[in-house]
N, CA, C and O atoms as CSV, one atom per row, in Angstrom:
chain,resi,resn,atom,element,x,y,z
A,1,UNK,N,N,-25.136,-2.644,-3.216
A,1,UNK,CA,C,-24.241,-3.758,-3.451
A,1,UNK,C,C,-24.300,-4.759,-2.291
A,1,UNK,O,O,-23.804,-5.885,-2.282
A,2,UNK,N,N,-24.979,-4.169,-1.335
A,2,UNK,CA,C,-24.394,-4.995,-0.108
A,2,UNK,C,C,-25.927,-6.016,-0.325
A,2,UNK,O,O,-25.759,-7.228,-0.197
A,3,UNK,N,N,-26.672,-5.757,-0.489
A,3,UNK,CA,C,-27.594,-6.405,-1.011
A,3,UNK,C,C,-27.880,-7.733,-1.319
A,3,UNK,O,O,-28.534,-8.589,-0.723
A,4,UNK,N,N,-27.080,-7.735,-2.674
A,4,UNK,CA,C,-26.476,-8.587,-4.031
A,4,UNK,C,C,-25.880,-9.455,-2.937
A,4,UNK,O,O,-26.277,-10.610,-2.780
A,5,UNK,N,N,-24.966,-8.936,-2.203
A,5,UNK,CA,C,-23.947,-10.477,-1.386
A,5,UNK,C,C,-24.629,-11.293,-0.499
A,5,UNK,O,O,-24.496,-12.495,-0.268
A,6,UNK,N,N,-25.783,-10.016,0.213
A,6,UNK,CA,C,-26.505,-10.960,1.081
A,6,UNK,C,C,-27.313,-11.879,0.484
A,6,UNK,O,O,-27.775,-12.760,1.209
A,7,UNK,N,N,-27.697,-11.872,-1.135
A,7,UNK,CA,C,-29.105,-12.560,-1.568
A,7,UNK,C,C,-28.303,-13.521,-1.955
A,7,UNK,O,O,-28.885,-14.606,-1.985
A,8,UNK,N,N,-26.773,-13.574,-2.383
A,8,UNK,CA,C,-25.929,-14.661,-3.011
A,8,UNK,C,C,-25.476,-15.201,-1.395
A,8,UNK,O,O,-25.396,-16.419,-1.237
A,9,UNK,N,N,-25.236,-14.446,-0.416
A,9,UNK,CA,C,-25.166,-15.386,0.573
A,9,UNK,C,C,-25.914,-16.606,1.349
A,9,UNK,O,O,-25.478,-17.695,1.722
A,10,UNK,N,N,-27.271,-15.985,1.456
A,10,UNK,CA,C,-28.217,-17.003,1.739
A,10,UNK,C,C,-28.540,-17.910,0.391
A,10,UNK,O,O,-28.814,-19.104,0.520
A,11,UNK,N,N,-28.508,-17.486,-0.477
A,11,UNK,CA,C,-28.767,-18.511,-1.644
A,11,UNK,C,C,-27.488,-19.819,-1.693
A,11,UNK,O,O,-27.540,-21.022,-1.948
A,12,UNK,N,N,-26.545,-19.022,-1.369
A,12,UNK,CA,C,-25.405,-20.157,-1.105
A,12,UNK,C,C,-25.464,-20.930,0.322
A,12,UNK,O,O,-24.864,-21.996,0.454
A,13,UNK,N,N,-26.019,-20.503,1.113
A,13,UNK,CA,C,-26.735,-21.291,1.711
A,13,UNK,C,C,-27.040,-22.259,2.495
A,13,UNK,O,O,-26.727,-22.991,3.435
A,14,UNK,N,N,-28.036,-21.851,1.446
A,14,UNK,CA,C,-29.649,-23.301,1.280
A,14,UNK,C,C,-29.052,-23.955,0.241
A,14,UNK,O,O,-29.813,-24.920,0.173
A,15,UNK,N,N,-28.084,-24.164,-0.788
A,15,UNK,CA,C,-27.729,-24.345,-1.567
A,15,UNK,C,C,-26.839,-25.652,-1.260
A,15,UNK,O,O,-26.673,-26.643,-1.971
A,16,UNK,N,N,-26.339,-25.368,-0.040
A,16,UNK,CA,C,-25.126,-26.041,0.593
A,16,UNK,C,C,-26.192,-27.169,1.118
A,16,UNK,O,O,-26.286,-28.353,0.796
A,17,UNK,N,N,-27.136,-26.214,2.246
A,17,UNK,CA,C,-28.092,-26.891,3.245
A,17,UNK,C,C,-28.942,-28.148,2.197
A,17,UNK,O,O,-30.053,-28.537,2.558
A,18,UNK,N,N,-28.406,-28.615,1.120
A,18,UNK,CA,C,-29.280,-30.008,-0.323
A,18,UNK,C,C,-28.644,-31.041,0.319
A,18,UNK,O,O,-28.946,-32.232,0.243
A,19,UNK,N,N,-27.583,-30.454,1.076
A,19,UNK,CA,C,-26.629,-31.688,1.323
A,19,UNK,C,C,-26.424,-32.260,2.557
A,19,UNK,O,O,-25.740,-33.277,2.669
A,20,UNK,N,N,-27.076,-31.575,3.736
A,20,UNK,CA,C,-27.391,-31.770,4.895
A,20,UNK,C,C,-28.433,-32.446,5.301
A,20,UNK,O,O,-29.372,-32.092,4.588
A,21,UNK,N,N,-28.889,-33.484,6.307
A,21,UNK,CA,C,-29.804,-34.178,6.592
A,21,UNK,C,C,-30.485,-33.405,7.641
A,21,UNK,O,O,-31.705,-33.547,7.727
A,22,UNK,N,N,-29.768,-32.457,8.606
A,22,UNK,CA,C,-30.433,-31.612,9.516
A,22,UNK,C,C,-29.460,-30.299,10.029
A,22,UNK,O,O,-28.533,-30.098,10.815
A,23,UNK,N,N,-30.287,-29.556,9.067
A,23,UNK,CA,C,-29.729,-28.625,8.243
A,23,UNK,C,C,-29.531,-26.959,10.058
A,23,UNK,O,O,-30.329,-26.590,10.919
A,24,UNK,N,N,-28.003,-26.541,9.708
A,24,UNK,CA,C,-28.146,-25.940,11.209
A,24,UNK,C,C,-29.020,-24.564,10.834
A,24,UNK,O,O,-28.282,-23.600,10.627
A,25,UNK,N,N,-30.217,-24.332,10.728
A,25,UNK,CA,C,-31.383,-23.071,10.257
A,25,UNK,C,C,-30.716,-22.055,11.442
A,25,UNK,O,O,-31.067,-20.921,11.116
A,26,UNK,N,N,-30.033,-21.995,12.483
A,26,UNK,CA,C,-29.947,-20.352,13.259
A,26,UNK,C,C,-29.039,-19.830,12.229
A,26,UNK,O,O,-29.031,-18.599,12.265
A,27,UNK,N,N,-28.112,-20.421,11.138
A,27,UNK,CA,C,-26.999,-19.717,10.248
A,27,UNK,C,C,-28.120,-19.224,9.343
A,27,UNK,O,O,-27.613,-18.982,8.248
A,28,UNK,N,N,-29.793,-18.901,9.325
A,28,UNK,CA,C,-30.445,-18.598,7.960
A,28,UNK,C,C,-31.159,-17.394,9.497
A,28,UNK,O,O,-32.140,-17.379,10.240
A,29,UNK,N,N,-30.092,-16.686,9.297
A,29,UNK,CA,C,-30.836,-15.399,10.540
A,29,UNK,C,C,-30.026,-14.531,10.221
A,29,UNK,O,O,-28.870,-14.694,9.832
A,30,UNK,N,N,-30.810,-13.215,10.428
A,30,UNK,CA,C,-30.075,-11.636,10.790
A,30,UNK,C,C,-28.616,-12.080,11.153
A,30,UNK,O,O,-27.599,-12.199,10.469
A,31,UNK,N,N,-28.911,-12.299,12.588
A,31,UNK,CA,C,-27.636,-12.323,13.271
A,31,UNK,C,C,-26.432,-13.153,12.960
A,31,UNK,O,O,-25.368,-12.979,13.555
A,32,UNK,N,N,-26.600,-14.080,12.007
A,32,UNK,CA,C,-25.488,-14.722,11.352
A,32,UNK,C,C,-24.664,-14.073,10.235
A,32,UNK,O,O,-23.452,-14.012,10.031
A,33,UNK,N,N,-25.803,-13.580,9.541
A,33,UNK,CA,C,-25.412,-12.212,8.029
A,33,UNK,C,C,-24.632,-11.074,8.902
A,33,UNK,O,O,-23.688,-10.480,8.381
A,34,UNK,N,N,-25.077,-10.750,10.366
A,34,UNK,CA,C,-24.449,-9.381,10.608
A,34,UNK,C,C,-25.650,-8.132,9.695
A,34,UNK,O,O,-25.039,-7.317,9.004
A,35,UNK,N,N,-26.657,-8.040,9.691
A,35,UNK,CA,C,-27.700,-7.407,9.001
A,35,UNK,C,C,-28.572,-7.001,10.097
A,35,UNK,O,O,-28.359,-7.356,11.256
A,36,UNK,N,N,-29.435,-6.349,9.792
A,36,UNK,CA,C,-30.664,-5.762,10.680
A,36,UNK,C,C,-31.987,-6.913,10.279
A,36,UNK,O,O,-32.268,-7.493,9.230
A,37,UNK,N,N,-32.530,-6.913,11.472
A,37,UNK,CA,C,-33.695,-8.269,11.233
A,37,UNK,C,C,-34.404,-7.670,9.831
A,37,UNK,O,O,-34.483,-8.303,8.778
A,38,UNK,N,N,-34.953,-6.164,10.079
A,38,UNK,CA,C,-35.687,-5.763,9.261
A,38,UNK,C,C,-34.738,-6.179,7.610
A,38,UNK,O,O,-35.330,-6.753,6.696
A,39,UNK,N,N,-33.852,-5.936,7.543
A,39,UNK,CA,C,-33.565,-5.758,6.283
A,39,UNK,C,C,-33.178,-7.650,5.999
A,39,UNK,O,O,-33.008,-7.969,4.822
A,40,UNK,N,N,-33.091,-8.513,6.827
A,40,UNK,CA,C,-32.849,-9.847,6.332
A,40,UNK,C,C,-34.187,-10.098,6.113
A,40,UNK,O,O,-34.492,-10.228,4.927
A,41,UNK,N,N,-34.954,-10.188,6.818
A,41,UNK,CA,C,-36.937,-10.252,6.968
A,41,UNK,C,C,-37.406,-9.676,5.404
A,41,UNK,O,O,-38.421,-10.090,4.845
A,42,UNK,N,N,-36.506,-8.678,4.822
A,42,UNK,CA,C,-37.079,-7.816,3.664
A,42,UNK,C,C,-36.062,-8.769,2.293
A,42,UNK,O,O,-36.351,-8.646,1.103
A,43,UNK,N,N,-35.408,-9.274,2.572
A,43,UNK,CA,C,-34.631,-9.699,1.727
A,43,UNK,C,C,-35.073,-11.584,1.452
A,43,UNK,O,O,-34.765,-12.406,0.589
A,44,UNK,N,N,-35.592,-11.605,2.213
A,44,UNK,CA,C,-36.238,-13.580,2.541
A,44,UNK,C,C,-37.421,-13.288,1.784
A,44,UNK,O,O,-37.936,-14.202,1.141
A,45,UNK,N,N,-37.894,-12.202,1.773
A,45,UNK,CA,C,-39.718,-11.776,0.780
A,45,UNK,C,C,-38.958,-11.407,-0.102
A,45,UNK,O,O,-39.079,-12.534,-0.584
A,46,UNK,N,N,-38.505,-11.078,-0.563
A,46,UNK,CA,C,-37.914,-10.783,-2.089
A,46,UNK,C,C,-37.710,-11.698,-2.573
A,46,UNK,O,O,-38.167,-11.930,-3.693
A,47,UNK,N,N,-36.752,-12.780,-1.743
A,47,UNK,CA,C,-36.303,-14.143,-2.670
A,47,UNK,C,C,-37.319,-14.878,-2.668
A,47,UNK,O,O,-37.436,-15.582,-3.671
A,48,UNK,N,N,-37.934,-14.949,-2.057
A,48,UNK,CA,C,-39.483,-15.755,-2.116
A,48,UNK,C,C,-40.547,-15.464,-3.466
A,48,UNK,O,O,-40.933,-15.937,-4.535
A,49,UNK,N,N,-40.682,-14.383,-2.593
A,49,UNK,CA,C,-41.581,-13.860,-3.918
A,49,UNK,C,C,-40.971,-13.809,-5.497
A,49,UNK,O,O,-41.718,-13.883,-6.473
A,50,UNK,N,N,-39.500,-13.671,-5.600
A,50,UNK,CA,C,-38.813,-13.750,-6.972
A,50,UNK,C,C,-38.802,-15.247,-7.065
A,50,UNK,O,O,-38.014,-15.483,-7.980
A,51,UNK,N,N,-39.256,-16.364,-6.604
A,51,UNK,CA,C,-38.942,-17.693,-6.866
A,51,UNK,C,C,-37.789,-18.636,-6.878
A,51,UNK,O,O,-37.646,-19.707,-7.468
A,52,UNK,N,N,-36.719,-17.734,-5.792
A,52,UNK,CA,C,-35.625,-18.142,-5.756
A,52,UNK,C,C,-35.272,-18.905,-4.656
A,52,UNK,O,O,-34.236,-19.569,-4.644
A,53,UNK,N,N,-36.437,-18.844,-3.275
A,53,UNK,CA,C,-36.286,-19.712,-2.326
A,53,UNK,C,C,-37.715,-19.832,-1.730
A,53,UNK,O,O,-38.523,-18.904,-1.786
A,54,UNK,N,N,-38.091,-21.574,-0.899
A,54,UNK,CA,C,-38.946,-22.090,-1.044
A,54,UNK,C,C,-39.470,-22.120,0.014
A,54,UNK,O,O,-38.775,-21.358,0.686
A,55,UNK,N,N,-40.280,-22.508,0.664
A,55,UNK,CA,C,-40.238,-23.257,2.519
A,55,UNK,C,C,-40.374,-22.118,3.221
A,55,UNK,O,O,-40.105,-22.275,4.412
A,56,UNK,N,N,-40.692,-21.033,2.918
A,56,UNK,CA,C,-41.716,-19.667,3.901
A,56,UNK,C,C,-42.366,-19.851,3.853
A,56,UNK,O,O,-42.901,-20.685,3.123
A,57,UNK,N,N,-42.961,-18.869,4.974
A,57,UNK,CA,C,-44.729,-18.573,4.690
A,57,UNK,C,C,-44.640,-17.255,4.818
A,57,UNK,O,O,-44.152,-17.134,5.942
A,58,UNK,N,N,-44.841,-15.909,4.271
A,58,UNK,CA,C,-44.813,-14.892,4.741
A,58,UNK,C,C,-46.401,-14.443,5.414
A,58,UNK,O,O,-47.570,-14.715,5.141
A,59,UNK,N,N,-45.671,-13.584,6.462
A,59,UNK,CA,C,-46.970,-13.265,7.548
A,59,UNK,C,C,-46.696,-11.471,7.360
A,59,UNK,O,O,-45.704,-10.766,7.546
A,60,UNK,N,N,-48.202,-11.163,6.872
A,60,UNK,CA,C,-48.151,-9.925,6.908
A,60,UNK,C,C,-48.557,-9.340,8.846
A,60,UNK,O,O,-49.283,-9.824,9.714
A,61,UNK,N,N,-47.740,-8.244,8.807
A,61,UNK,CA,C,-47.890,-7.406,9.970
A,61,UNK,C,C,-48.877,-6.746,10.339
A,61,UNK,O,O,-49.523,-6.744,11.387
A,62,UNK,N,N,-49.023,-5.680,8.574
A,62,UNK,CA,C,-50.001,-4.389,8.650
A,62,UNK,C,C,-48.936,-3.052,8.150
A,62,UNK,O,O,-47.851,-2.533,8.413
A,63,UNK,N,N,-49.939,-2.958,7.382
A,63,UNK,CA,C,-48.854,-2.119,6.496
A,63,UNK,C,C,-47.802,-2.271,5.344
A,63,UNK,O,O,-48.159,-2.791,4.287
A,64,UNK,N,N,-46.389,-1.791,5.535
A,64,UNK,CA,C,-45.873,-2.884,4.273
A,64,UNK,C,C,-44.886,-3.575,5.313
A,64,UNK,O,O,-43.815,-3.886,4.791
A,65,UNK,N,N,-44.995,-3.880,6.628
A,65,UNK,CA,C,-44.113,-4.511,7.589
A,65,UNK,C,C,-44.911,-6.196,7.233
A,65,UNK,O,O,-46.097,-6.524,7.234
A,66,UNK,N,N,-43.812,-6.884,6.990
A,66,UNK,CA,C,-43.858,-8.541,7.021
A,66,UNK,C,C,-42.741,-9.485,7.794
A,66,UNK,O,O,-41.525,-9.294,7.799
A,67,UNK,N,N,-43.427,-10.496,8.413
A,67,UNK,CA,C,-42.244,-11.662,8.798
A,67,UNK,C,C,-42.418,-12.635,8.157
A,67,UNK,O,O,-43.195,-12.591,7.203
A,68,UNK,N,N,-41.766,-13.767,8.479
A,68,UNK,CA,C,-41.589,-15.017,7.858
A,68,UNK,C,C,-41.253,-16.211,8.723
A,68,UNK,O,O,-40.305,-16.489,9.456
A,69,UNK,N,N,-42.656,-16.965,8.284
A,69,UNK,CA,C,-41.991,-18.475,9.187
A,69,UNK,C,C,-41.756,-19.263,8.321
A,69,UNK,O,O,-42.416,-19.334,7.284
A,70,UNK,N,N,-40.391,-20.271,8.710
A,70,UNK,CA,C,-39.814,-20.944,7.902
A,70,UNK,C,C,-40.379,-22.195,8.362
A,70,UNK,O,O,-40.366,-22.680,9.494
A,71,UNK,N,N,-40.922,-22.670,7.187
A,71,UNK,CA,C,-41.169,-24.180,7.425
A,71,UNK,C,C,-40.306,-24.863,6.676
A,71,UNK,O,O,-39.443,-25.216,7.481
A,72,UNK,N,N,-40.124,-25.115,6.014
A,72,UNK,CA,C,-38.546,-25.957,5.449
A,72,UNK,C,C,-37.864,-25.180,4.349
A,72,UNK,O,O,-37.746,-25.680,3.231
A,73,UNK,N,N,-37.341,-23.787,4.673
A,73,UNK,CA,C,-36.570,-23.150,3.617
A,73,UNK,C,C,-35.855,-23.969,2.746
A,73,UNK,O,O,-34.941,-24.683,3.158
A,74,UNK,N,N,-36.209,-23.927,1.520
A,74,UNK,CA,C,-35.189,-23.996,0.479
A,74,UNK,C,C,-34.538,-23.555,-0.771
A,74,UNK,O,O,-35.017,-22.482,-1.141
A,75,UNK,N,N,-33.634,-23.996,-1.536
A,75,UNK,CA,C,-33.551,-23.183,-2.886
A,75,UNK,C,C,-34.235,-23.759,-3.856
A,75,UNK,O,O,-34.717,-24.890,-3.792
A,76,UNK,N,N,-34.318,-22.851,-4.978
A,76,UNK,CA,C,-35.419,-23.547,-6.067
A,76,UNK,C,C,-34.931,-23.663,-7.304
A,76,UNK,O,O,-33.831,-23.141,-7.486
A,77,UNK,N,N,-35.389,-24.146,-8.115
A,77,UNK,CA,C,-34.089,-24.240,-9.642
A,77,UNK,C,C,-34.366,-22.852,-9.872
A,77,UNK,O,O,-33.470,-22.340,-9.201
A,78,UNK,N,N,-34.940,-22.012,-10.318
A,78,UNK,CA,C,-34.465,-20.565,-10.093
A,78,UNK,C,C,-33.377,-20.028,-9.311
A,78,UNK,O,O,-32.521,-19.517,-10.032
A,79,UNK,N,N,-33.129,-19.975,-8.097
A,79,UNK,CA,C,-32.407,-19.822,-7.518
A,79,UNK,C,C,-30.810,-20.372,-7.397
A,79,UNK,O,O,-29.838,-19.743,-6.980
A,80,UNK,N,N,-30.868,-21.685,-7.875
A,80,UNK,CA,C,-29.858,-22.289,-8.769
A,80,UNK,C,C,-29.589,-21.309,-9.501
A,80,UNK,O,O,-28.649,-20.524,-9.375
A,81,UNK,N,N,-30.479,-21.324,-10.361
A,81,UNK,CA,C,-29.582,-20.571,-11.852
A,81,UNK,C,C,-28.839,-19.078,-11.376
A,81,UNK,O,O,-27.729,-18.662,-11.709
A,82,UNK,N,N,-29.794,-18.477,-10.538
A,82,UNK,CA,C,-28.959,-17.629,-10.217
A,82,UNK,C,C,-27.238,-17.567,-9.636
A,82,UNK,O,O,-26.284,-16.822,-9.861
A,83,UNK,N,N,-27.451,-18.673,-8.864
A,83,UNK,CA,C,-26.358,-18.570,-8.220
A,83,UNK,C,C,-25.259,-19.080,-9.329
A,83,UNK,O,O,-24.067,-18.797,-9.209
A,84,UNK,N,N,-25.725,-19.787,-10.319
A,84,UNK,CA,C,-24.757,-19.781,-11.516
A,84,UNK,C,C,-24.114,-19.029,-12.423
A,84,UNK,O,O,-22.993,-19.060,-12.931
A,85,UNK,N,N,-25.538,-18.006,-12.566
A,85,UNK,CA,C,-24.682,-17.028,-13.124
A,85,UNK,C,C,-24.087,-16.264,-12.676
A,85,UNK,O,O,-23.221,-15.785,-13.408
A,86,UNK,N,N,-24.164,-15.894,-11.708
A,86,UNK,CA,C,-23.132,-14.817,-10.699
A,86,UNK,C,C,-22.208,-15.241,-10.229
A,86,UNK,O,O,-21.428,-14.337,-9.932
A,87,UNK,N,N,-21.612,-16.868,-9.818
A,87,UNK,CA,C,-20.385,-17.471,-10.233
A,87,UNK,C,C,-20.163,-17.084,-11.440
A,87,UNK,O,O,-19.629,-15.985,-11.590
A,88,UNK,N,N,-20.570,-18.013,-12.789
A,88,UNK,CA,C,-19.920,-17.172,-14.303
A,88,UNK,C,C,-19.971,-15.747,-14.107
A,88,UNK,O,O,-18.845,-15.355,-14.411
A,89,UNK,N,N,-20.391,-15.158,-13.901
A,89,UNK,CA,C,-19.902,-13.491,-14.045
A,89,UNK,C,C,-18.700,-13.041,-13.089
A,89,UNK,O,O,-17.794,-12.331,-13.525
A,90,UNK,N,N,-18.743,-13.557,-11.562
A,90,UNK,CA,C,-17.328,-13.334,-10.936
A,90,UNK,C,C,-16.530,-13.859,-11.521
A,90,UNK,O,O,-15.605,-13.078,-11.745
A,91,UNK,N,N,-16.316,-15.116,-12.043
A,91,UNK,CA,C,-15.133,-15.870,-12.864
A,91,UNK,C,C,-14.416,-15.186,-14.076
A,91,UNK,O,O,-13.195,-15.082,-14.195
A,92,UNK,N,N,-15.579,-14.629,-15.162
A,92,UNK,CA,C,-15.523,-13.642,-15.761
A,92,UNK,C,C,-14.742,-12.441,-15.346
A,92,UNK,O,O,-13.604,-12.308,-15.796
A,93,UNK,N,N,-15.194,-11.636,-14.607
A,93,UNK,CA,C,-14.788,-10.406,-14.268
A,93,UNK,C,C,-13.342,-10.425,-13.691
A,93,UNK,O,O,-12.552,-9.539,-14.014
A,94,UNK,N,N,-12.954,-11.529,-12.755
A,94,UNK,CA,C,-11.808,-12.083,-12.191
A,94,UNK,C,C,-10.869,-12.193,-13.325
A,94,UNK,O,O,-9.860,-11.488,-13.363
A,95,UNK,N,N,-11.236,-13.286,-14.512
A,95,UNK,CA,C,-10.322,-13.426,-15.436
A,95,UNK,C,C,-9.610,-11.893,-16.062
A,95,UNK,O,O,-8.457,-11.469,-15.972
A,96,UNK,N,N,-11.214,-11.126,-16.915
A,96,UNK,CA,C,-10.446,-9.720,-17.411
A,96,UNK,C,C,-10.057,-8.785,-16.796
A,96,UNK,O,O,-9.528,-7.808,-17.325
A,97,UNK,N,N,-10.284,-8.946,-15.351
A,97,UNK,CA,C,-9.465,-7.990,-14.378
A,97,UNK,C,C,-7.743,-8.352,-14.585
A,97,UNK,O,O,-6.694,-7.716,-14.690
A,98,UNK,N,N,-8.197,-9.810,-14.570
A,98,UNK,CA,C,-6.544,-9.808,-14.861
A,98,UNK,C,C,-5.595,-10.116,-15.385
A,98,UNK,O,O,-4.490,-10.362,-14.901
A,99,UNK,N,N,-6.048,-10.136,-16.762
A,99,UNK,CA,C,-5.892,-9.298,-18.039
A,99,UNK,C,C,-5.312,-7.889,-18.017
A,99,UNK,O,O,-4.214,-7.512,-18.428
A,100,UNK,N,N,-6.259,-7.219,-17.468
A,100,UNK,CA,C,-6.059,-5.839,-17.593
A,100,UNK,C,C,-4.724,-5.681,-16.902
A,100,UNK,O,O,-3.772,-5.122,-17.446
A,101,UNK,N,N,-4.676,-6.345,-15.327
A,101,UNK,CA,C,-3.752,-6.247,-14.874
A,101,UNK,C,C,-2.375,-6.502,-15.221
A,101,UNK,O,O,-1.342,-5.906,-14.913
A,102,UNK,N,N,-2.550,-7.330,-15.797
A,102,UNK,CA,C,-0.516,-7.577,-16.809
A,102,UNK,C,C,-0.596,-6.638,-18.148
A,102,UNK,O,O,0.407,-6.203,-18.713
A,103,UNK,N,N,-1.440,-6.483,-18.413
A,103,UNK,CA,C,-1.383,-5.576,-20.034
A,103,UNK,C,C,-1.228,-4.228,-19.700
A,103,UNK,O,O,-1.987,-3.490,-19.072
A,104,UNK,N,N,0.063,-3.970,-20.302
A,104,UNK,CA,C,1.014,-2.824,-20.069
A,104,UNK,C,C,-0.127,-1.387,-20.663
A,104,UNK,O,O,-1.094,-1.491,-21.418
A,105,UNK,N,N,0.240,-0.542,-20.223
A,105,UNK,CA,C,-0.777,0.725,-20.057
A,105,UNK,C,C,-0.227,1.458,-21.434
A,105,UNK,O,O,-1.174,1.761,-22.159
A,106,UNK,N,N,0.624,1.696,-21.794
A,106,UNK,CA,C,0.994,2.546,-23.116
A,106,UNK,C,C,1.707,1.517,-24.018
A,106,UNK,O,O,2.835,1.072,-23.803
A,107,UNK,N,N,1.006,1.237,-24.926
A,107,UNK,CA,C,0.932,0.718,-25.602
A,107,UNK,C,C,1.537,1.474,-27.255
A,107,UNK,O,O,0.783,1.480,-28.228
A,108,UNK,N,N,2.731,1.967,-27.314
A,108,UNK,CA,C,2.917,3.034,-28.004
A,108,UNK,C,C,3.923,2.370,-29.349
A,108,UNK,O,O,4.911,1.880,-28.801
A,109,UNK,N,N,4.002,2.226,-30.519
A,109,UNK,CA,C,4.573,1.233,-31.548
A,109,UNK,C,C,6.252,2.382,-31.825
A,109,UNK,O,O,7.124,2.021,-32.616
């Protein structure tokens, strides 16, 4: 799960960063997420390679170890859409949560 927030975190973003003229890139690091380099480094090749963000270059190491230089990270209409639907689905889930929450439990005639 923790995953999912980080890939919606950086996707939100670069998302933001459409609207910036000089965009602050140390907030697109490990150490801003609170993550391990390795696992932000592993999560920037995923969104890349899934077509959800733009402006890497990935540099293989050797082995299945990779980094990434950013030449102008960005998001991609893929990556859009994602981040749309996982707004509609929290909005969703928010609403029938609370639903559930006022609708009385025994329901007995």
């Amino acid at each position: 799960m923790a995953n999912f927030k980080l890939i919606y975190q950086i996707l939100t973003l670069l998302d933001k960063y459409l609207d910036h003229e000089e965009p602050d890139w140390s907030k697109l690091s490990a150490e801003h997420f609170k993550v391990t380099e390795k696992r932000f480094t592993h999560i920037m090749l995923m969104l890349y390679e899934a077509g959800y963000l733009g402006g890497i270059e990935p540099i293989p190491l050797g082995g299945n170890a990779y980094d990434f230089k950013p030449i102008n990270p960005s998001i991609t209409l893929r990556g859009m859409e994602y981040l749309e639907e996982n707004t509609t689905m929290k909005k969703a889930y928010r609403l029938l949560k609370g639903i559930k929450d006022i609708t009385p439990r025994n329901l007995t005639a």
